[in-house]
C-alpha positions in Angstrom: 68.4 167.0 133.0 65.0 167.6 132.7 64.3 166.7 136.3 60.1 166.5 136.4 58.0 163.8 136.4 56.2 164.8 133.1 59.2 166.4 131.4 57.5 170.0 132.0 60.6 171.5 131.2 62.1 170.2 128.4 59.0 168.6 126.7 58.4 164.8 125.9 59.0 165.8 122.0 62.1 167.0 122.5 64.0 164.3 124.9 62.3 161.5 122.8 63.9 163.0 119.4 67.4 162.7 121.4 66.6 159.6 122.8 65.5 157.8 119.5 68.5 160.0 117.5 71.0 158.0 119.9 69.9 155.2 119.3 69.7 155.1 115.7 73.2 156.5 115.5 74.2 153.6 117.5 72.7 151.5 115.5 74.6 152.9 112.5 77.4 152.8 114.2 77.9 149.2 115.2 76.5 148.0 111.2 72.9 146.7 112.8 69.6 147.7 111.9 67.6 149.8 115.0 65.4 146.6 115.6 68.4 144.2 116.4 70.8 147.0 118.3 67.4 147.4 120.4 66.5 144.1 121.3 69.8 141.9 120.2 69.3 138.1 119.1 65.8 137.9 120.0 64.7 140.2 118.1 62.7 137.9 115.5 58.8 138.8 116.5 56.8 140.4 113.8 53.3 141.7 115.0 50.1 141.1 114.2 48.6 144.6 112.6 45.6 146.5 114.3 43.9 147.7 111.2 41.9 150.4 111.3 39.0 150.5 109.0 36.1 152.4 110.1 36.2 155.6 112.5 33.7 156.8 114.5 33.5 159.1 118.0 36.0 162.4 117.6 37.9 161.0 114.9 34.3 161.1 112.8 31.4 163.5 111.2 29.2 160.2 111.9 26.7 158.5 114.6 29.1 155.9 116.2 30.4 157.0 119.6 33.5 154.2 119.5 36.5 155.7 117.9 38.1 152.7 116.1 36.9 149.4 114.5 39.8 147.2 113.6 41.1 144.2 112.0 43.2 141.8 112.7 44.3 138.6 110.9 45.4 136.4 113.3 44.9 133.4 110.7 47.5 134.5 109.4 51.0 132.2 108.6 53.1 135.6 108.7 53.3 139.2 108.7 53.3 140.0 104.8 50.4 137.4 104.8 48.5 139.3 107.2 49.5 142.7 105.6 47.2 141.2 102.4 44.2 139.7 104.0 44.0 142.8 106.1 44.1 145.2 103.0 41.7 142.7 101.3 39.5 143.4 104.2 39.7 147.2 103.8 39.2 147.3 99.7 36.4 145.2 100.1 35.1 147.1 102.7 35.2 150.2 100.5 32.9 148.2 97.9 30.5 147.2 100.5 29.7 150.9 101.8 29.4 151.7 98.0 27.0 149.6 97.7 25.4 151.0 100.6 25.4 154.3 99.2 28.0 155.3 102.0 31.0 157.9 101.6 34.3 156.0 101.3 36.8 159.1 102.2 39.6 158.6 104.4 40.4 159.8 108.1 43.8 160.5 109.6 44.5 157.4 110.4 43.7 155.6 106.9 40.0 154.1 108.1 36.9 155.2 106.6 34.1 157.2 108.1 31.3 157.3 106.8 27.6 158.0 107.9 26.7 154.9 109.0 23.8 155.1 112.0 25.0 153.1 114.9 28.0 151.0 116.4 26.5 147.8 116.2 25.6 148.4 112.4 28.9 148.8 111.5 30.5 145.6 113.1 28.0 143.8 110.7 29.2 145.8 107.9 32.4 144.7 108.7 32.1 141.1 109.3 30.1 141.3 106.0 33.2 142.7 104.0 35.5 140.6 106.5 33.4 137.2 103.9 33.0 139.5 100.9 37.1 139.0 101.3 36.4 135.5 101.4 37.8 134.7 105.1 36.0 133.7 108.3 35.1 136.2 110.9 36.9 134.1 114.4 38.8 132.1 112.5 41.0 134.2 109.8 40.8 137.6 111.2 38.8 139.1 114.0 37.7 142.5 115.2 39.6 144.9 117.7 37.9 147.9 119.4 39.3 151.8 120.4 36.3 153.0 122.2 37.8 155.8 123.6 35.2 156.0 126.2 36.7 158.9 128.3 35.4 160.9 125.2 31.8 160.2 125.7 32.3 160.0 129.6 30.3 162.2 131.8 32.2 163.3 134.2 29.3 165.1 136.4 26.7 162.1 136.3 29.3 159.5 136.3 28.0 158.2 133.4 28.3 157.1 129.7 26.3 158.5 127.0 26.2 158.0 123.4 25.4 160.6 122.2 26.4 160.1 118.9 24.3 157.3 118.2 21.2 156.4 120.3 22.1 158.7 123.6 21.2 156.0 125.9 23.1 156.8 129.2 24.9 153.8 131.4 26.3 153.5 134.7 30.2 151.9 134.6 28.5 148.2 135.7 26.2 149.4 132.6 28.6 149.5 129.9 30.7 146.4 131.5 27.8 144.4 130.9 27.7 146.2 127.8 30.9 144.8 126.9 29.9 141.6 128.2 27.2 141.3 125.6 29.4 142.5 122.6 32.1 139.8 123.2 29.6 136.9 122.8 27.7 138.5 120.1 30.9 139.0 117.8 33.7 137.5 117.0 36.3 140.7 119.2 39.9 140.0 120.4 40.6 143.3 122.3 39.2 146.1 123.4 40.7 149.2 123.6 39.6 152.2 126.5 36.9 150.3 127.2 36.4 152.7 130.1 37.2 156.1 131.2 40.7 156.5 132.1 40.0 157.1 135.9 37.0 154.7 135.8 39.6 152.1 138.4 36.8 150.6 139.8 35.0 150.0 136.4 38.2 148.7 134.5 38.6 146.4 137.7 34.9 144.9 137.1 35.3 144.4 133.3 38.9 142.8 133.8 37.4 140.1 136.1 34.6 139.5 134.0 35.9 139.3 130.3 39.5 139.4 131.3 40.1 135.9 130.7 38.3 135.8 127.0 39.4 139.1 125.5 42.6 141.8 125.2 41.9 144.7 127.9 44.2 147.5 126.2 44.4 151.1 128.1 45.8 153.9 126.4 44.2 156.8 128.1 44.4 154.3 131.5 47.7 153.8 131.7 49.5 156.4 128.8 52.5 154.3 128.5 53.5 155.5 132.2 55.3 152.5 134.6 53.6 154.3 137.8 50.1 153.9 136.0 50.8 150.5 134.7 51.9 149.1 138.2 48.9 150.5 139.7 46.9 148.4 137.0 48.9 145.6 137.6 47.9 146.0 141.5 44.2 146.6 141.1 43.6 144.1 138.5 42.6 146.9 135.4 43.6 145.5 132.4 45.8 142.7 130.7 47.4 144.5 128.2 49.0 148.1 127.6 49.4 150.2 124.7 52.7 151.7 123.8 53.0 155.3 122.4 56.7 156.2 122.8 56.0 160.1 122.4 53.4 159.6 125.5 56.4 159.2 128.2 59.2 160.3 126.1 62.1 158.4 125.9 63.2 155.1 124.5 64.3 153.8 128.2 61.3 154.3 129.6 59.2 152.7 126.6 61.1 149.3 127.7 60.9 149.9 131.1 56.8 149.9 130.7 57.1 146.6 128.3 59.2 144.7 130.6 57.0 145.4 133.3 53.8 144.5 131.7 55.5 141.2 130.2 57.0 140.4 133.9 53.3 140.6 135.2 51.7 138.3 132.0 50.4 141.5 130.0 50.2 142.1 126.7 52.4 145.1 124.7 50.6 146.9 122.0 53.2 149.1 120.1 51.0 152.2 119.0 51.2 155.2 116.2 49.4 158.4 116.6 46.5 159.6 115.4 48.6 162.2 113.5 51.8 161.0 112.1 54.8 161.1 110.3 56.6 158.8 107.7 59.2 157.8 110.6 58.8 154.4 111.0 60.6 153.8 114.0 57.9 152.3 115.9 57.8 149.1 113.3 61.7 148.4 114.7 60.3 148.9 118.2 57.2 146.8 117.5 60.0 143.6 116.6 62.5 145.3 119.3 60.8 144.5 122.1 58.5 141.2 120.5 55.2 143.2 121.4 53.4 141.0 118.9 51.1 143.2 117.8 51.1 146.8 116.0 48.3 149.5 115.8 49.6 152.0 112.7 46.1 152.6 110.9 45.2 151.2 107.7 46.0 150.0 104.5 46.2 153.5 102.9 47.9 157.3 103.5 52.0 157.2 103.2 52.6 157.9 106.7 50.7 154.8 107.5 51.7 152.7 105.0 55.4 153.7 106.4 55.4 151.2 109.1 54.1 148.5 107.4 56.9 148.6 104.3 59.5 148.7 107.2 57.8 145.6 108.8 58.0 144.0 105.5 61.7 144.5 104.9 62.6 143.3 108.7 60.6 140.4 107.9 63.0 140.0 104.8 65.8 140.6 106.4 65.0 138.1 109.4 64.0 135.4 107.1 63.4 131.9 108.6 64.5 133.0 111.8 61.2 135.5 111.4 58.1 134.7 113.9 54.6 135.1 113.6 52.6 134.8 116.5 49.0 134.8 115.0 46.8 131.8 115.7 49.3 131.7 119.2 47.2 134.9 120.6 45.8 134.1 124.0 42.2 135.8 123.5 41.3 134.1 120.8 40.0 130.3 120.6 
């Protein structure tokens, strides 16, 4: 109908509301909820959340150049369990950069951003609130990145500077290293646009030299597109892909991308946006297609907090039959 490869025509907005209205109606239609008409008996995976609790880069007025500094409870026992300890996480957090004499207001995504001076400082902020919660940092819950690093890319040089922070300026084998370093340093499970989106070469290096100890997600690398995927799948880019289903634009293709990244041993991050809605269709997807793992923001704004009182009821409704793959997680040990 539409007949181009990026939906010029129509728009990705438009043909994904038609997509996910049939669907749903379907869904009606045969007595199931969206999450089992989608992905039938097997259907039974909750994920582990992505919580976002500090921003940085464009998503804040602040001196970290990485976008996103996450949680995620993978000590968990289940979902609802996680849900607490990575709230805990966040309320504790907000006491800590009290303390600190930082601002505790909100970004779009539910995280806080305040003035904090560098990257590194506020990792060790929050592995401080991360025991101020009383948990383990590596053992309960650990830390997941969105560096977003196309943002603070340079495209003449080649180069990445951050100039938010210290504005020191490093080649693609620079900031792999980089990466390198952080990994042993702190207690991270996945990192997230590690690397410019084009960077192939770059993404190629860091995959065969952390790929084996940490998530590689790319967003901006691989925008939920099968062509872009299989190409990372070829040159050895990444091991895991996140899943935006307003990026490519209909629900087919959303499962077409997961079941090739599955098929190939990749991980399936099911993803919000940074501006949202209270539709919570993406927390049916998330158990759907047993991605395992959900990125929906934090533990605060409605259209946030959306997703995660949907999760909660499927995990009702599942029951005993509900599975929580926490402490399974490949990257972490």
């Amino acid at each position: 109908l539409d007949g181009t490869e990026n939906k010029g025509k129509l728009g990705a907005n438009a043909i994904l509301a038609v997509s996910l209205a049939v669907a749903k109606a379907a869904a009606e239609s045969t007595g199931q909820s969206l999450y089992r008409y989608i992905g039938g008996v097997n259907a039974r995976t909750l994920p582990v959340p992505m919580m976002n609790i500090i921003n940085g880069g464009s998503h804040a007025d602040n001196s970290i150049d990485f976008q996103e500094f996450m949680v995620m409870p993978f000590g968990a026992n289940s979902f609802s369990q996680a849900l607490r300890m990575g709230t805990e996480v966040f309320h504790n957090l907000k006491e800590v950069l009290k303390s600190k004499g930082y601002s505790t207001n909100v970004g779009d995504e539910g995280g806080f951003a305040p003035s904090i001076g560098s990257n590194e400082e506020a990792l060790e902020i929050i592995l401080e609130s991360i025991v101020k919660a009383g948990y383990k940092p590596g053992v309960d819950i650990w830390i997941a990145m969105d560096a977003a690093a196309s943002e603070f890319y340079n495209a003449e040089k080649g180069t990445y500077i951050f100039h938010k922070s210290d504005g020191r300026e490093l080649t693609s084998d620079q900031m792999v290293d980089y990466w390198a370093s952080w990994i042993e340093k702190y207690p991270i499970a996945s990192i997230e646009d590690g690397l410019h989106e084009d960077d192939w070469s770059g993404w190629a290096k860091l995959h065969a030299k952390i790929g084996d100890k940490v998530q590689l997600v790319g967003d901006d690398l691989f925008v939920t597109n099968e062509k872009r995927v299989a190409r990372g799948i070829e040159e050895g880019s990444a091991n895991s892909v996140l899943i935006k289903v307003n990026q490519i634009g209909t629900l087919t293709e959303t499962i077409n991308t997961v079941s090739l990244a599955n098929k190939h041993m990749m991980t399936a991050v099911m993803s919000h946006r940074s501006g949202e809605t209270e539709d919570a269709t993406i927390a049916d997807l998330a158990v759907a297609l047993n991605t395992g793992q959900i990125k929906t923001g934090s533990a605060s704004r409605s259209d946030r907090m959306a997703k995660y009182n949907q999760l909660l009821r499927i995990e009702e409704e599942l029951g005993e039959l509900a599975v929580f793959p926490g402490k399974n997680f490949r990257f972490i040990s």
